[in-house]
C-alpha positions in Angstrom: 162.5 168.6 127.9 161.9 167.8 124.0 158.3 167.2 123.2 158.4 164.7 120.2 154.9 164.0 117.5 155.4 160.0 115.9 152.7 159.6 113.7 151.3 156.7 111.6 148.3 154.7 110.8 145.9 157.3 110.3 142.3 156.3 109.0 139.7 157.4 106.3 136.4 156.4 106.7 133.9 157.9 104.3 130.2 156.0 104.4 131.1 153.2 106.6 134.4 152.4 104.6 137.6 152.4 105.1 139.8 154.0 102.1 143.3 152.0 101.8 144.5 152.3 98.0 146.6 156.0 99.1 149.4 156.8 96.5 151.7 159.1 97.4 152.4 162.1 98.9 149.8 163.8 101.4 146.9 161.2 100.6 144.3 162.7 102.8 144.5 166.3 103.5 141.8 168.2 105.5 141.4 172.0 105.0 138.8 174.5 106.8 139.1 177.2 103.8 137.2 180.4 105.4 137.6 182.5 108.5 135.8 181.5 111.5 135.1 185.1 112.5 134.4 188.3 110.3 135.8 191.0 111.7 135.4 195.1 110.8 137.2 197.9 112.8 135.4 201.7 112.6 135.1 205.3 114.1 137.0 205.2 116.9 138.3 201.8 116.8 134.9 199.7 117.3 134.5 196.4 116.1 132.4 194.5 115.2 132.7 190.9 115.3 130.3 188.1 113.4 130.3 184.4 113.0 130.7 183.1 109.7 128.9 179.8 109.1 130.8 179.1 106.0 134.2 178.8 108.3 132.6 175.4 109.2 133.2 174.4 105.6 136.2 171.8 104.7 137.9 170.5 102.1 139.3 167.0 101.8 141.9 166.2 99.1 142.3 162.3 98.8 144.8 160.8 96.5 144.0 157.0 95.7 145.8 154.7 93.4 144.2 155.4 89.5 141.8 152.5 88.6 141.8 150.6 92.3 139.0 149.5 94.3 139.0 153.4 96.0 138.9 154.9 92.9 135.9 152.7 91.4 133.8 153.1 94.1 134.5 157.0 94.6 134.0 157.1 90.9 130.8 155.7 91.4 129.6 158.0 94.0 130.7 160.7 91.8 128.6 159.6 89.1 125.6 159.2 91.5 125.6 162.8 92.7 126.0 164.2 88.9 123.1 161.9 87.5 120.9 163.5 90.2 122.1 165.9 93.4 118.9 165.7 94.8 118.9 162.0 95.3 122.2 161.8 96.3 122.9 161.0 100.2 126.0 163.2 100.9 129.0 162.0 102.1 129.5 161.4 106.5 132.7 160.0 108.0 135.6 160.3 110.0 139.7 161.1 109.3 141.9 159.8 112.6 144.9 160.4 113.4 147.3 158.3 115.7 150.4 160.7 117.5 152.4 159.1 119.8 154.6 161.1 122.0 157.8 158.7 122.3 157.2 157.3 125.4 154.2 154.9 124.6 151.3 157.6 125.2 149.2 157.9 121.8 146.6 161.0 121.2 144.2 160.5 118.4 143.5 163.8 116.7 139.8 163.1 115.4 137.8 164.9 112.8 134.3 163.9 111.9 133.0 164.8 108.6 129.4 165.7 108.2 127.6 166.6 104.9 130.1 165.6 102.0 130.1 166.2 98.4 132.3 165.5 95.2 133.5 169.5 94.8 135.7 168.5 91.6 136.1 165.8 88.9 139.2 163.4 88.9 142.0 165.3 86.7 143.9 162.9 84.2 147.0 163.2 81.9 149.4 160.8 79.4 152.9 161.6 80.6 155.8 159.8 78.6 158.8 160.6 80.8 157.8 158.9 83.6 156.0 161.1 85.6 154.0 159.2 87.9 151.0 161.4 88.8 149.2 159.5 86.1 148.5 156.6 87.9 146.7 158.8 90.8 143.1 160.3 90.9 142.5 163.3 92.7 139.7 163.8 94.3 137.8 166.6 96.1 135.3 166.8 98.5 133.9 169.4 100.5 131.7 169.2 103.7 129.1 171.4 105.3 131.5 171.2 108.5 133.9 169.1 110.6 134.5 168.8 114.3 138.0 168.2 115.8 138.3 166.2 118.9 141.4 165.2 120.9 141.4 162.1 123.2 
């Protein structure tokens, strides 16, 4: 039997909101960038095995429409954290995502995001054949860890 992934009307949440103005493209992509594990093989093939804390690390890329009500108010957070990183209350919130399996059953595949900051500054560029990745800002975030959860 076929096994079948429909998916749609995922959610952003970052500090209580809910991001909408997406452009296109991936607009919200989560990445865990380092290993979970370290791992070193010896003499005699021993190994040695150790957690690394830094796999709980993520990135999230989100791609909002240029000058839109997302990209003020990310802007402003932005601006916040480089006026004064100590001040700044760090980023929480949540990413869902809605699979259906094609017979009415939907799993949401859940990651909560704990610890955020602003990792990059929104890139920008006058292109005058059309190219419409100047009407988006990119933004980056990275947080001290995220935990999947399947219901």
């Amino acid at each position: 039997m076929s096994v079948y992934a429909l998916t749609g009307n995922d959610n952003l949440i970052l500090n209580e909101r809910v991001l909408k103005d997406y452009t296109d493209g991936s607009t919200v992509e989560i990445a865990f960038q380092n290993d979970r594990v370290g791992i070193s093989t010896g003499k005699n093939g021993n190994t040695v095995y150790s957690t690394n804390k830094t796999g709980l690390n993520v990135t999230v890329t989100l791609r909002v429409i240029r000058g839109s009500s997302d990209d003020k108010w990310l802007n402003g957070l932005s601006i916040q954290q480089e006026r004064d990183l100590p001040s700044f209350s760090v980023l929480n919130g949540s990413f869902s995502k809605r699979v259906g399996n094609g017979f009415g059953e939907v799993t949401f595949d859940e990651y909560i995001l704990l610890g955020g900051v602003f990792q990059r500054y929104a890139d920008v560029q006058e292109n005058l054949v059309g190219e419409t990745e100047q009407g988006t800002a990119v933004y980056t975030l990275i947080f001290a860890q995220a935990k999947r959860a399947l219901t």
